[in-house]
C-alpha positions in Angstrom: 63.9 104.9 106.3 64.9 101.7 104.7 67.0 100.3 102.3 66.2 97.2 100.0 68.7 95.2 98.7 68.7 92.9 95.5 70.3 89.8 94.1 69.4 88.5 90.3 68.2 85.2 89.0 69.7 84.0 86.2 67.3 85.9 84.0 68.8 89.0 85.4 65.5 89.6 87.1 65.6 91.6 90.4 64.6 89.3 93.4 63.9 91.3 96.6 66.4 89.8 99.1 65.7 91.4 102.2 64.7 94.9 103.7 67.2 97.1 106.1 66.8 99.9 108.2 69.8 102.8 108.6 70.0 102.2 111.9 70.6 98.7 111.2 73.0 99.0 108.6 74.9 101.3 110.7 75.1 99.2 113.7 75.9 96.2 110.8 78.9 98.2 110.2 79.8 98.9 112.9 80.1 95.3 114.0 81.6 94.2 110.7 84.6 97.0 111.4 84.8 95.7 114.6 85.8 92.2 113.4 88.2 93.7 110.6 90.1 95.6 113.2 90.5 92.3 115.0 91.5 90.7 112.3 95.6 90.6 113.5 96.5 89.0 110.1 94.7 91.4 107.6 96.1 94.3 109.8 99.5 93.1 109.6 98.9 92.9 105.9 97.5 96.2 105.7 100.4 98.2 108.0 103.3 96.5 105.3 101.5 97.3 102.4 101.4 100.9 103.9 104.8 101.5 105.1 106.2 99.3 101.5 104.1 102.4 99.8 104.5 105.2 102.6 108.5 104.7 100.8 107.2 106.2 97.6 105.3 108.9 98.9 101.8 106.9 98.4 100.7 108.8 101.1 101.3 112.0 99.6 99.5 111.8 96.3 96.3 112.5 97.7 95.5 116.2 96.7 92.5 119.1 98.0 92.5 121.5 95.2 95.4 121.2 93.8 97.1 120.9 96.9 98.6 117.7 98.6 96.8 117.3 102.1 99.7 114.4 102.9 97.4 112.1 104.4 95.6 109.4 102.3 92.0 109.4 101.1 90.9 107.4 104.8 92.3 109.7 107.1 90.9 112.8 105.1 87.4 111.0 105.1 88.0 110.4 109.0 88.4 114.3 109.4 85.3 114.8 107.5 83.6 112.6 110.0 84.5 114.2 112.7 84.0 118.2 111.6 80.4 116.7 110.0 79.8 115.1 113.3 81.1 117.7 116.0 80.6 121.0 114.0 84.1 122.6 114.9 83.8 126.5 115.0 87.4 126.5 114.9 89.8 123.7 113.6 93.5 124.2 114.7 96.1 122.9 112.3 100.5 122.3 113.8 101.9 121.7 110.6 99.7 122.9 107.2 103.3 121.8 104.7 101.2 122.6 101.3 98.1 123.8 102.6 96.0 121.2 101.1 94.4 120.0 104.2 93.8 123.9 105.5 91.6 124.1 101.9 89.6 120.9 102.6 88.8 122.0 105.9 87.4 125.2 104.7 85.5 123.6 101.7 83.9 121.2 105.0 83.1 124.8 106.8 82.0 125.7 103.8 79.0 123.4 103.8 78.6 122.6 108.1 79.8 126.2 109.1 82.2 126.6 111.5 83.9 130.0 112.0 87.9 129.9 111.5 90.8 127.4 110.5 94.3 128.1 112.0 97.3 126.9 110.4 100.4 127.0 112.2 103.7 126.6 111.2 107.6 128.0 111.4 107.9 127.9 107.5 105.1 129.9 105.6 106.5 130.8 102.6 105.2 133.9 100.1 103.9 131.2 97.5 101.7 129.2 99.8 100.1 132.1 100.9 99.4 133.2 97.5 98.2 130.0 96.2 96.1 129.5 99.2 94.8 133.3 98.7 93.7 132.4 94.8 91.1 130.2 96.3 88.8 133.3 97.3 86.1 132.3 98.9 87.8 129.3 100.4 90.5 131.4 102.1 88.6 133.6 104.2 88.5 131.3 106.9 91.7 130.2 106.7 94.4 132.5 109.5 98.3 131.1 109.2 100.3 132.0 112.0 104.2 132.0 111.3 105.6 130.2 114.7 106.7 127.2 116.3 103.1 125.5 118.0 104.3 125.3 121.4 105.6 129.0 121.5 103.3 131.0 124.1 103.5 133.9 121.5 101.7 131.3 119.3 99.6 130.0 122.1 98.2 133.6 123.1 97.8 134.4 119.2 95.1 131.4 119.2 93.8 132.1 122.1 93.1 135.6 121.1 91.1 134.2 117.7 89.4 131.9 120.0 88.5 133.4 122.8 86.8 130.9 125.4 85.4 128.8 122.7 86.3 125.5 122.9 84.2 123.7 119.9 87.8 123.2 118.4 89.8 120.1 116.6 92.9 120.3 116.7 95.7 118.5 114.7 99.3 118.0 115.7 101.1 117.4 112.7 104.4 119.3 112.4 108.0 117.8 114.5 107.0 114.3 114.9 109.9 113.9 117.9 108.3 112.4 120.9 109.0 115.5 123.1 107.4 117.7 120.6 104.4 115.9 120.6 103.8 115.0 124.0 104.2 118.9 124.3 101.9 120.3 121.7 99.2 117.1 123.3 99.8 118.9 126.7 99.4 122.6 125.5 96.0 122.2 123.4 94.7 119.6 125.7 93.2 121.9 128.0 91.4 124.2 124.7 89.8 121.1 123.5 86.0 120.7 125.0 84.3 117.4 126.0 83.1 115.7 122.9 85.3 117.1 120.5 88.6 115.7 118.7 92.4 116.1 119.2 94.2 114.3 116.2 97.7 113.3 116.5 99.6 112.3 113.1 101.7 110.0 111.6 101.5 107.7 114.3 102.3 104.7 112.0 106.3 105.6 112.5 106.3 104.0 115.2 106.1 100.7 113.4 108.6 101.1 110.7 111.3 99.0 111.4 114.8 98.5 110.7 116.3 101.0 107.4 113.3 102.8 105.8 113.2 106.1 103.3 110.7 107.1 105.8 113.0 107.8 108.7 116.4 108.6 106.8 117.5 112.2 107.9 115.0 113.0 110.7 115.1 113.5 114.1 112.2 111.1 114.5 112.0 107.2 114.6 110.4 103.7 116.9 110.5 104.6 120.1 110.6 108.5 119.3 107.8 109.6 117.3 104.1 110.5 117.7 102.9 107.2 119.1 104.9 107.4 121.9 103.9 111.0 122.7 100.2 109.6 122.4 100.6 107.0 124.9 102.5 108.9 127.2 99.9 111.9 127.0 96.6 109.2 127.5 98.9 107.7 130.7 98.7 111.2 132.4 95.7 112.6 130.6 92.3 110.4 131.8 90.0 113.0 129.9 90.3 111.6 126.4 89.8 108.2 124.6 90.9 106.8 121.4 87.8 106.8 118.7 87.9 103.0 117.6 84.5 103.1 116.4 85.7 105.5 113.8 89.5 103.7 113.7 88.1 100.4 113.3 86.8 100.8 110.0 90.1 102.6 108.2 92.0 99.7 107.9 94.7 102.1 106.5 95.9 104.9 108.1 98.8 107.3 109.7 97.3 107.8 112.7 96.4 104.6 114.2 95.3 105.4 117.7 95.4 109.2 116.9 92.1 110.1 116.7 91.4 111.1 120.6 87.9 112.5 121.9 87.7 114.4 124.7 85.5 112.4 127.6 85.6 114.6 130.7 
């Protein structure tokens, strides 16, 4: 299949420029993505303008059905590309806060199929089960497990849902301390098969320097925070690799060198 492109004349006449294939343009992306994401000046731009906004909840605004997903508008597309591209039956979320990202991933189910989404979390309260509940048809898939994620009562409650299936993506987005982390990374590690996705979150804080709304009140900071977890999870762990084919072309995003695919 191809694409043609156009320019106009000064008459505002189409003028056939030249003809692309998909494959092509893809692999023209690809490359062009490449060369952003090497671009050390633009990315320097882009992670201050991110963390200057991440103060006033920029971040946060993005919403799934009325529900804020707290991740911006690139890193939900990035999930989309991965659950279109692997077909998840089950997608694991440590952390679903409002619950908006729990109803994209079902309205993504919706349309690739995909079996179950698990949200896990020590706070559920009555009202996000309800609201989450009023979305009918959306909500069927959706389980939420009351429970700290690296509890073994939690662990053997997924592992009951998912039996040996391990066509999973699994998020870690709840206590961004490094030892939490590097702990929930070490637990769902070994559930994850070749070829499919562990994300971890909000590794950005590791770049936030100096005093920042970000980091005020939390147990979190540079030097303690999902990014380091990463790193020291990919030092002992040799079976997954960072996705910067699909990194390279965000630009902006939380999770800079979170998006891991499992290898071996």
């Amino acid at each position: 299949m191809h694409a043609i492109f156009y320019l106009k004349n000064m008459k505002d006449k189409p003028i056939k420029k030249k003809l692309f294939t998909r494959e092509w343009y893809s692999k023209h992306l690809i490359k062009e993505a490449k060369k952003m994401a090497a671009d050390k000046a633009l990315q320097n731009q882009a992670m201050d303008m991110f963390i200057k906004s991440a103060e006033y909840g920029w971040y946060n605004q993005t919403e799934w059905f009325g529900e804020p997903t707290l991740n911006p508008a690139q890193d939900m597309f990035a999930r989309q590309e991965i659950i279109y591209k692997t077909k998840p039956d089950y997608i694991i979320e440590l952390g679903v806060a409002w619950g908006g990202s729990l109803l994209f991933y079902s309205t993504m189910m919706e349309i690739v199929g995909g079996k179950k989404i698990i949200g896990v979390d020590i706070y559920i309260p009555p009202d996000l089960v309800e609201r989450i509940n009023s979305h009918k048809k959306l909500s069927r898939r959706i389980t939420l497990i009351n429970g700290s994620s690296t509890e073994e009562t939690t662990i053997n409650k997924i592992k009951r849902i998912i039996g040996d299936n391990q066509k999973l993506l699994v998020i870690c987005d709840s206590n961004h301390t490094h030892d939490h982390v590097l702990s929930e990374l070490r637990l769902y590690s070994d559930l994850v098969g070749k070829g499919y996705y562990m994300i971890c979150d909000d590794t950005f804080v590791e770049q936030v320097k100096g005093e920042s709304r970000i980091n005020t009140n939390r147990p979190w900071g540079p030097g303690n925070n999902p990014e380091t977890a990463r790193r020291a999870f990919m030092n002992e762990n040799k079976n997954f690799e960072i996705d910067k084919i699909l990194e390279n072309k965000l630009l902006i995003s939380c999770n800079a060198n979170g998006y891991l695919r499992r290898i071996k």
